[in-house]
C-alpha positions in Angstrom: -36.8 21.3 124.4 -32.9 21.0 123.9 -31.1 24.2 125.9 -34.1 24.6 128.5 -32.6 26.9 131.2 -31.8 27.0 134.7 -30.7 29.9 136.8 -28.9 29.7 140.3 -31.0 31.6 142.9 -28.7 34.6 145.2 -29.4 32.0 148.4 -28.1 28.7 146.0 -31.4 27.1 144.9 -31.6 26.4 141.0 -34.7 27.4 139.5 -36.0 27.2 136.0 -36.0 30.1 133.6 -39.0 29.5 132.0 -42.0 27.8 134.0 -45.3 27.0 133.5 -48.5 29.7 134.8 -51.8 28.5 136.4 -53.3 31.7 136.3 -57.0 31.3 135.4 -56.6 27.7 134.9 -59.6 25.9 136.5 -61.5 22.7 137.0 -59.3 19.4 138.2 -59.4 17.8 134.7 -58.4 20.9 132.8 -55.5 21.3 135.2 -54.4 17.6 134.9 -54.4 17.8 131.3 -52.2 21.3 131.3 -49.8 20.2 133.9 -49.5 16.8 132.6 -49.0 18.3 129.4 -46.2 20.9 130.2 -44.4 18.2 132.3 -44.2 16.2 129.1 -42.6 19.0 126.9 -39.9 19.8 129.3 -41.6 22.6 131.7 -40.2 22.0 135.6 -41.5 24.5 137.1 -45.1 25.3 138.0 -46.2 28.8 139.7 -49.7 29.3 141.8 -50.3 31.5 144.4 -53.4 31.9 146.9 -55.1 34.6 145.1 -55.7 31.9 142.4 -57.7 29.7 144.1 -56.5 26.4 142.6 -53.5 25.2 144.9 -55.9 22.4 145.7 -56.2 21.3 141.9 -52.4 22.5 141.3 -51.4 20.0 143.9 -53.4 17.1 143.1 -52.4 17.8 139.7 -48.7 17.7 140.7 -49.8 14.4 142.3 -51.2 12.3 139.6 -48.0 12.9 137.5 -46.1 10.5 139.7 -42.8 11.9 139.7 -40.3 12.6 142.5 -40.7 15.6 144.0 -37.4 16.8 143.4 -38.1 16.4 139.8 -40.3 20.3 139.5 -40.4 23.3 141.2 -43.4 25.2 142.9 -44.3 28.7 143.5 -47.0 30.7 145.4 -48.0 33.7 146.9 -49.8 34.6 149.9 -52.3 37.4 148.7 -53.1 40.6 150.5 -56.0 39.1 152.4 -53.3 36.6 154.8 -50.5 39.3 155.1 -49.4 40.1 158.3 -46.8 37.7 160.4 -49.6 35.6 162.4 -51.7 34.6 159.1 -49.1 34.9 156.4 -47.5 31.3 158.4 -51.2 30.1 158.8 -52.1 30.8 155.1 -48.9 29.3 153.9 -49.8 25.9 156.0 -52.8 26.2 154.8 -50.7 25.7 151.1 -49.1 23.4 151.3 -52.2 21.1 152.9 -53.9 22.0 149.7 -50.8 21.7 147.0 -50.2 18.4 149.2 -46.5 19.6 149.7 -44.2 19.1 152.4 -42.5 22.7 150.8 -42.6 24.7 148.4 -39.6 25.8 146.3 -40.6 29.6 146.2 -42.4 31.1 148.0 -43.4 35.3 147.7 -45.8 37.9 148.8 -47.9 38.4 145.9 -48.4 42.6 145.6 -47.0 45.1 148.6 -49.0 46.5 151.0 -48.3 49.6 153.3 -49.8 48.0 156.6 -48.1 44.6 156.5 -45.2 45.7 154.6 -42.4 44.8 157.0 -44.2 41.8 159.2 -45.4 39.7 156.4 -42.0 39.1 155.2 -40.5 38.7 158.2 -43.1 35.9 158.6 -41.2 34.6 154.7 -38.2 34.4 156.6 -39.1 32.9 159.4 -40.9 30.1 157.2 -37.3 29.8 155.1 -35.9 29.2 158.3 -38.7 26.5 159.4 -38.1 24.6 156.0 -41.4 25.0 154.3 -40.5 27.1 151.6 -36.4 27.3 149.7 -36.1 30.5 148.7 -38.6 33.5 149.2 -39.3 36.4 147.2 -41.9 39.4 146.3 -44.1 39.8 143.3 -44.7 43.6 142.3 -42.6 45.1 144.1 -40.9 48.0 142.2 -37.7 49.4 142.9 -38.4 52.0 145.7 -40.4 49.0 147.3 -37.4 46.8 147.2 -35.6 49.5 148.7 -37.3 50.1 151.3 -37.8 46.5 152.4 -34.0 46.5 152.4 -33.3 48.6 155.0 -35.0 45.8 157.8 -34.8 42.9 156.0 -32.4 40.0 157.0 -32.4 38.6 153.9 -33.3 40.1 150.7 -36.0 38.8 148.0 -34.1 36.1 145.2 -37.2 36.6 143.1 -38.8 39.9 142.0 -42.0 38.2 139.9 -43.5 41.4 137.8 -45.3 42.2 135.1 -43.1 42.1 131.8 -43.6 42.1 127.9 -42.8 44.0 125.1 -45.1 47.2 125.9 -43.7 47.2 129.4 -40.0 45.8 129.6 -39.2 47.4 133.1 -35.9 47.4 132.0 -34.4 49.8 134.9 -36.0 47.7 137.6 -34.0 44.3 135.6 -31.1 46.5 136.2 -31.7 47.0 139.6 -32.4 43.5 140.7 -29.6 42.5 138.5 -27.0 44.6 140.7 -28.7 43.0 143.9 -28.8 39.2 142.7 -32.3 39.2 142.4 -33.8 37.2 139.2 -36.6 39.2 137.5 -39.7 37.1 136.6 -42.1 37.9 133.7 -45.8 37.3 134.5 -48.0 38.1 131.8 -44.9 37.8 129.7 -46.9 38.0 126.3 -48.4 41.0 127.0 -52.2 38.9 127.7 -52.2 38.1 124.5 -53.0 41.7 123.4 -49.5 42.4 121.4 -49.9 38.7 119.6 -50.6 40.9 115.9 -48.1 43.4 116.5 -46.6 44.2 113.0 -43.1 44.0 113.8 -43.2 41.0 115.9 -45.3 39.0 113.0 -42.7 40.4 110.3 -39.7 38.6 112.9 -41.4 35.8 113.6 -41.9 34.8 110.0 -38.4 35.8 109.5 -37.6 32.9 111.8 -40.5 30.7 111.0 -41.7 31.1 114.2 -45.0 32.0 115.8 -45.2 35.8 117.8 -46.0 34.6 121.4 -42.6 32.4 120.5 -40.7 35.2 119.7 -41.8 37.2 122.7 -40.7 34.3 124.6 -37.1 34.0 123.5 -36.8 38.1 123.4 -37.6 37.4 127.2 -35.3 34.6 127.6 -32.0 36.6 125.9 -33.1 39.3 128.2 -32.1 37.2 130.7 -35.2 37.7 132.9 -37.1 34.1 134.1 -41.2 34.4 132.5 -43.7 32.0 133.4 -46.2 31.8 130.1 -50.1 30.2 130.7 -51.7 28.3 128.5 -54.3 25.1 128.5 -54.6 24.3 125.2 -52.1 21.5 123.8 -50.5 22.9 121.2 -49.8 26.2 122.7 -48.1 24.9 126.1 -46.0 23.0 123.7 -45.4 26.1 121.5 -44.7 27.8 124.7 -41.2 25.5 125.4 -40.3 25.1 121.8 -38.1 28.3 121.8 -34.7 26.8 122.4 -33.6 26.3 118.7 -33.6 29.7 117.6 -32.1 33.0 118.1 -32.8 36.9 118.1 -30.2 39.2 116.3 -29.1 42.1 118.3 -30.8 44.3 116.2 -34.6 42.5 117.0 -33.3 42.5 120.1 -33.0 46.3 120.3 -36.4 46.6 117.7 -38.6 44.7 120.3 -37.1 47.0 123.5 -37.9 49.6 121.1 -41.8 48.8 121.7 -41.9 49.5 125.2 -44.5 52.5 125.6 -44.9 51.5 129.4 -48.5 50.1 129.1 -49.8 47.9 131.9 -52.3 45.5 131.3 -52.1 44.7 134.7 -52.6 46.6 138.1 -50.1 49.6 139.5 -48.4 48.5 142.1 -48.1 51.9 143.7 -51.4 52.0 144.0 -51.8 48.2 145.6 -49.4 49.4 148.1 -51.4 52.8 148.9 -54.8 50.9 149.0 -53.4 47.6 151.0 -55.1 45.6 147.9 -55.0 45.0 144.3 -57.5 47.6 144.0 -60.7 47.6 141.8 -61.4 50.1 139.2 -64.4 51.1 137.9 
């Protein structure tokens, strides 16, 4: 755990670089168990979001630990359904009553949509500026979304929470936010488990005696980018944090961007945006 990271948000707040997804996580023991878990092996910060559908379990979770609340971080998203400005505030009350939270730390709309595009996050704003959440951000959004939203936003997203791994490293959008002091964060960050066998990350992780979702992990956190990794089971939340004592060479560095083949495991935001959903395929 020695060397865990924070990063300073654009608008001040610090957040941590690596936190701790509930994605899929279900069932109030299961989440006690994770969260309590995590907490113990050094992860501070916990990220939910509506679509989910455990904020209830997150926050009771959150409250059985027993810890101040300024001691962890929370993030959620208000899904498609609640965008526009009149139930965007009531969904995000509706939040915090179920994650038992007086605020949340983070706070972002969870994919773009063309219909609610501007007045959802001026409804973000407005609940900055009404102290329920500290800092607000998107999730999704690509470049020409974040540019767009620019040109009538008062404040611009701190967070841009996408999907990021080895097969998909979005490096020009981490440019991007980079040059408009906006942290990138990695959901999905090991690819769904669906790169954990790749050759080349096995042949560096034994090289370091370390495991391939591990590797993964610190190739995200020398990218500089913040990633949120899920787990339940024990050992691999634990796993998860236990990447602070090692370090990737330039050179794996460049072989692991090398792997990008822009594969999404994952839904196209483009798309999300046209259809005013996170569309179903069939």
């Amino acid at each position: 755990m020695d060397g865990y990271k924070w990063l300073t948000l654009a608008d001040g707040q610090r957040m941590p670089q690596e936190g701790f997804g509930t994605y899929k996580v279900r069932g109030q023991a299961t989440m006690d168990e994770a969260i309590k878990t995590a907490y113990a092996a050094g992860f501070r910060l916990f990220d939910t979001a509506q679509l989910y559908e455990n904020e209830d379990e997150v926050g009771l979770a959150l409250q059985h630990l027993g810890v101040p609340r300024d001691e962890y971080f929370v993030t959620t998203k208000i899904a498609e359904a609640n965008e526009s400005y009149d139930r965007a505030i009531a969904s995000v009350k509706d939040s915090l009553h179920k994650l038992r939270l007086d605020y949340v730390n983070l706070l972002m709309i969870h994919w773009p949509t063309e219909k609610y595009f501007f007045e959802s996050w001026r409804a973000l704003e407005d609940l900055k500026k009404a102290g329920l959440t500290r800092s607000i951000g998107v999730s999704n959004y690509p470049m020409v979304h974040l540019q767009y939203l620019a040109t009538q936003a008062s404040e611009l997203p701190v967070v841009d929470q996408v999907e990021r791994h080895p097969l998909l490293t979005q490096q020009p959008l981490i440019d991007f936010n980079r040059q408009h002091g906006i942290v990138t964060q990695a959901w999905s960050p090991l690819g769904r488990g669906n790169i954990l066998t790749n050759p080349l990350l096995e042949v560096i992780g034994k090289r370091h005696g370390k495991s391939v979702a591990q590797v993964i992990l610190c190739w995200q956190l020398q990218s500089e980018v913040a990633f949120i990794p899920k787990a339940v089971h024990a050992a691999h939340i634990r796993q998860n944090i236990d990447i602070y004592d090692f370090s990737l060479s330039d050179a794996e560095m460049a072989q692991i961007n090398g792997l990008n083949n822009f594969h999404r495991f994952g839904k196209e935001p483009a798309l999300a945006y046209e259809y005013n959903k996170k569309y179903e395929t069939r």
